[in-house]
Structures are given as C-alpha cells and as structure tokens.
C-alpha positions in Angstrom: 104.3 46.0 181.6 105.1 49.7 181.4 107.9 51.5 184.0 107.2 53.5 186.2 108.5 56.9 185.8 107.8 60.8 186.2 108.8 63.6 183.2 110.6 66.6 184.8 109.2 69.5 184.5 110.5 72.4 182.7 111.9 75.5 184.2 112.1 79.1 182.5 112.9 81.1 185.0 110.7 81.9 187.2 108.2 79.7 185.2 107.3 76.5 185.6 106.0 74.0 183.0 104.2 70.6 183.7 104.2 68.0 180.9 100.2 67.4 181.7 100.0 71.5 181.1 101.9 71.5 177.8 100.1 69.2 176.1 96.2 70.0 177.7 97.4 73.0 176.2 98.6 71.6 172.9 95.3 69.3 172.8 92.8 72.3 172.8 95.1 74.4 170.1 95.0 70.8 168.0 91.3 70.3 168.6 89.9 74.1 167.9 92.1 74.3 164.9 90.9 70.8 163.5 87.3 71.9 163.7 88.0 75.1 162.3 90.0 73.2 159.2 86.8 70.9 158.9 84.4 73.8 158.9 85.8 75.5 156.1 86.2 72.5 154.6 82.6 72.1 154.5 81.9 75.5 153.4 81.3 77.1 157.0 82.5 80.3 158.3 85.9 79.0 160.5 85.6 82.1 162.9 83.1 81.0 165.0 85.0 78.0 166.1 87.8 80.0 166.6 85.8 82.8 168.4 84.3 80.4 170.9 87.5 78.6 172.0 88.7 80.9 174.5 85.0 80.8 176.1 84.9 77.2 176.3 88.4 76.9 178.0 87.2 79.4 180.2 84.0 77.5 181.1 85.3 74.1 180.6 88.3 74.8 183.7 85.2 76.6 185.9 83.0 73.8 185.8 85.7 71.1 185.3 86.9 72.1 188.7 82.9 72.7 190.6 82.7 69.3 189.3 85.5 67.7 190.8 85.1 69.4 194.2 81.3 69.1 194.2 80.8 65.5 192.8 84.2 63.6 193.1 85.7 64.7 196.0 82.8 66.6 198.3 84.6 66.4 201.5 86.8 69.3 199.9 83.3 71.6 200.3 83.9 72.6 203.6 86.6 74.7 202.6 85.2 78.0 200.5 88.0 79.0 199.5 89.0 75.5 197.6 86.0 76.2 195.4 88.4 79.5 193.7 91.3 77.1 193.5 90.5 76.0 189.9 94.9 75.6 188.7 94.5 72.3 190.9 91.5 69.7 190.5 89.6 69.3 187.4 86.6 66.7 186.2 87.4 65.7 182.4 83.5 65.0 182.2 82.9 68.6 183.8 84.9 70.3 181.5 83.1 68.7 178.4 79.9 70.1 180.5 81.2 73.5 181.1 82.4 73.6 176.9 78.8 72.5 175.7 77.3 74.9 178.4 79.6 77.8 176.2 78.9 76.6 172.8 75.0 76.2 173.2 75.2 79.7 175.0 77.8 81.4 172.7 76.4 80.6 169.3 72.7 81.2 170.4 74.0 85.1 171.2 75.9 85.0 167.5 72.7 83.7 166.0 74.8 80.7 164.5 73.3 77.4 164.3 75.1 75.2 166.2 74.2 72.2 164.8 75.9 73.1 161.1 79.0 72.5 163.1 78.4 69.8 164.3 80.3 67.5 162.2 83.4 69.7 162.9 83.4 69.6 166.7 82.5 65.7 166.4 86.3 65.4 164.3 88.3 68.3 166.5 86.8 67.3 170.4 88.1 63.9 170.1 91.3 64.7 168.2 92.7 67.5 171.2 91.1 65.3 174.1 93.1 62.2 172.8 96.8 64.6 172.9 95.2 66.0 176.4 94.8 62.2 177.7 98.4 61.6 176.6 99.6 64.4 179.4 97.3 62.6 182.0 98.9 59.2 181.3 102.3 60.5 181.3 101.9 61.8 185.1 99.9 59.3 186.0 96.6 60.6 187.5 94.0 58.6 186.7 95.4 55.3 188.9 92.9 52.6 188.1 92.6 48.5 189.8 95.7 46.7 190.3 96.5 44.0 187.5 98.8 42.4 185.5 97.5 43.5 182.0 100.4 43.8 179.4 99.4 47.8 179.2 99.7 48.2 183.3 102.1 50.7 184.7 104.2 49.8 187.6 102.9 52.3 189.8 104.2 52.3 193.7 103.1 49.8 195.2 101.7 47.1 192.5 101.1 47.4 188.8 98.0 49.1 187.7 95.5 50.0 185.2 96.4 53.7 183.7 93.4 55.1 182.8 94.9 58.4 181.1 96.8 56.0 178.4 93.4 53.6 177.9 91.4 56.9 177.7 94.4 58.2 174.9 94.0 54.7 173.0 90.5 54.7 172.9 90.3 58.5 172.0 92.9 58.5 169.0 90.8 55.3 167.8 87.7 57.2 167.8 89.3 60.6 166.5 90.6 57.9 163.5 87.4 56.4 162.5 85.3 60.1 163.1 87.8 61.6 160.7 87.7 58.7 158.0 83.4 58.7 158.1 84.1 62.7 157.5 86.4 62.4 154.3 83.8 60.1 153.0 81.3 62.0 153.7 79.2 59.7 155.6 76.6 60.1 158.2 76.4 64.0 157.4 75.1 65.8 160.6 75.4 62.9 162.7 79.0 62.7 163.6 78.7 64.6 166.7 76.1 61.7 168.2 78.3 58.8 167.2 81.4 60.7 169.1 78.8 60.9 171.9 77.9 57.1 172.2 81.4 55.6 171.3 83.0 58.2 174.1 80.1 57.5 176.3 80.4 53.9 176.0 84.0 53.9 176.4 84.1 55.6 179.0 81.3 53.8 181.0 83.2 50.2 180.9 86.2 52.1 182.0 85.5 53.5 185.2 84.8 50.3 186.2 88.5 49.9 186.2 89.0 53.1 188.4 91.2 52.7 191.8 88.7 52.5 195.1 92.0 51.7 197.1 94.0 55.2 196.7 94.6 57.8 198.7 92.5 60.4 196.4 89.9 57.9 195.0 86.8 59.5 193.0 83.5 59.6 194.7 80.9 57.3 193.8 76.9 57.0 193.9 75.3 53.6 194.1 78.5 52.0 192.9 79.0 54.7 189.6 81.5 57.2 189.5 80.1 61.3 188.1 81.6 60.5 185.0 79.7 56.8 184.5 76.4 58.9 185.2 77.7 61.7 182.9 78.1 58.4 180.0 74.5 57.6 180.5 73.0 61.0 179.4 76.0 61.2 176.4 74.8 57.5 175.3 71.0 58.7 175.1 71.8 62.2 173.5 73.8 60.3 170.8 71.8 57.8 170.4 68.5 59.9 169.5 70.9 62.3 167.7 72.2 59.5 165.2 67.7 58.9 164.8 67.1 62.4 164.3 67.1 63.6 160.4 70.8 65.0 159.7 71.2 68.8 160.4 73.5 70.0 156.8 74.1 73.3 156.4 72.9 74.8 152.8 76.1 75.4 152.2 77.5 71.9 152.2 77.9 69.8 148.2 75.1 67.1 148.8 76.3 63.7 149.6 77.0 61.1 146.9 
C-alpha cells in the first residue's frame, strides 16, 4: 500500500507553485514538443504544432472548467460568477474537448490538413497527459472506491483507489506502445484512432472505480460519470478511424 502524503508547495516570493501545476505545465511543454519532434520526423512542417499549442491550452482550461461545473458538479451553476473561476475545477475529458475543438478549428483557418498530423498528436497527447496524471496522483484528486489493492493510497479515512496514478500507468503504457508502432512505421495514419480506443477504453473500466462516498464526488447520468460518456464517442471515433483508409501526407517515405 502506498503512504499517504502531501508535496509542499513551492514559494518564490510572492509566488506560489503547486506540484499538480508544475508538472500540467511540464506535461503540455513535453507533449507539444513530442509532436512537433515526430512531425518533422515525418517530413511535416513542425510550426504548426507549435503554433497551435497556446490555443489549445487556452481552449482546453475554458472548456475543461464549463465541463466540470456544467456536467460534474452542476449544483455549482447557480453561482455565475463560478463559471469565470477557471484557476480552480477542471474536467480532464473537457480539456481533451476544448484541444480538439482548437485544432479542428485552428488548422482549418491555416488551411493545414489536420489529419497529416495525426500520427504526431497520437505519440505527443498521450506522452504530456501521462507527466500531467503524475501531478494529479501526487495530490491526490481523483479519490476512487475504498480497497485494499497493493497500488491503494492510504488516504484519510481508509485506503483507496488513486485514480491519477492508474490514469499515469495506463497513459505511459499507451505513450510506450504508440511511440514503438511509430518507429516502426506501422499503422501509418491510424495512430491517432488507436490512442482514441485504448484511452477510451481505459478510461471507461476506470471510472467504475471512481469515489461515490466523498465529499466532492463527480456527477453521474444513469450510473456513468461525463467522462465514461465522453469514452463511448472516443471508442467509436477510433474505432472507424483505425477502418478508414490511412491519411499519409505526400511527404512521408512509403512504408516497408
């Protein structure tokens, strides 16, 4: 079983720094720059990738946090004002919403086909969100059942399921096997829907493991939390995706 226990956080002066910031932060600088890396890699202009990421923080922390006022935690509506509070609350499945919202949006306007970079984002998304996940599990904010499974953390009150470190495992494991498929050049246009049913299928079987008996507990519909309906759409998308004939840019070395 792991310990319970809290990181400090980090004071420069009149600035504070949260472990779960630092490395949210460090996750998206890891992620865009993957993609970008893997892009060029593949012959592909790297600035678009590196154009867009500011856009789909920005839209990813908007809709993250619409999300997880409007779907997880609704109560919190009556309050306008929370709405604008976006530094505290924010859906992981909303901000992958807002982020493809900004990329379908953002590279339509540059006239770049999104799909040529598609194999990119499918290697750097899961790469940042599995350092991102690391900062949830470290401060402990996605509580899940109470257990005694090995890999439960002694929160107060009982040992429980962590969801950030399951979501971290799981994550790494799929970054791992997305890059390896990459190197060897296999399923060429198709990464992105693989990422979207091994995530969405991950992530599916592990809400089920999600706290009901907290404090803050996320909102559910007929049983399913926002994120387990949001796992069912990435599931089908991938899984037609990975039917459709692979999108390869022209400027890609055909496959051996």
């Amino acid at each position: 079983m792991i310990p319970w226990f809290e990181p400090p956080a980090l004071h420069l002066g009149p600035v504070t720094l949260q472990v779960f910031g630092i490395l949210a932060a460090l996750g998206v600088a890891t992620g865009v720059r993957s993609a970008a890396w893997a892009a060029r890699r593949r012959g592909l202009d790297p600035r678009p990738v590196l154009d867009f990421a500011i856009w789909g923080v920005l839209a990813g922390v908007a809709v993250g946090h619409l999300v997880h006022v409007g779907l997880y935690h609704p109560e919190e509506m009556r309050s306008a004002r929370r709405l604008l509070e976006f530094w505290d609350g924010l859906s992981s499945f909303g901000g992958l919403l807002g982020g493809i919202l900004a990329a379908v949006l953002f590279f339509r306007i540059r006239g770049v086909p999104l799909s040529r970079y598609g194999d990119a984002f499918a290697v750097g998304v899961p790469t940042g969100w599995a350092i991102a996940r690391v900062g949830c599990f470290l401060v402990h904010d996605h509580p899940g059942r109470l257990t005694g499974f090995p890999l439960a953390v002694a929160f107060p009150g009982g040992a429980r399921h962590d969801l950030g470190l399951y979501e971290a495992i799981v994550l790494f494991a799929i970054a791992g096997l997305l890059w390896r498929l990459w190197a060897r050049r296999r399923l060429e246009g198709r990464l992105l829907g693989l990422l979207a049913v091994l995530y969405g299928g991950a992530r599916f079987l592990l809400d089920f493991l999600r706290a009901t008996d907290v404090a803050y507990a996320d909102g559910r519909y007929a049983g399913l939390t926002p994120a387990q309906y949001g796992s069912i759409l990435l599931l089908a998308w991938g899984a037609w995706r990975l039917r459709r004939p692979a999108v390869i840019s022209p400027e890609w070395p055909s496959s051996s």
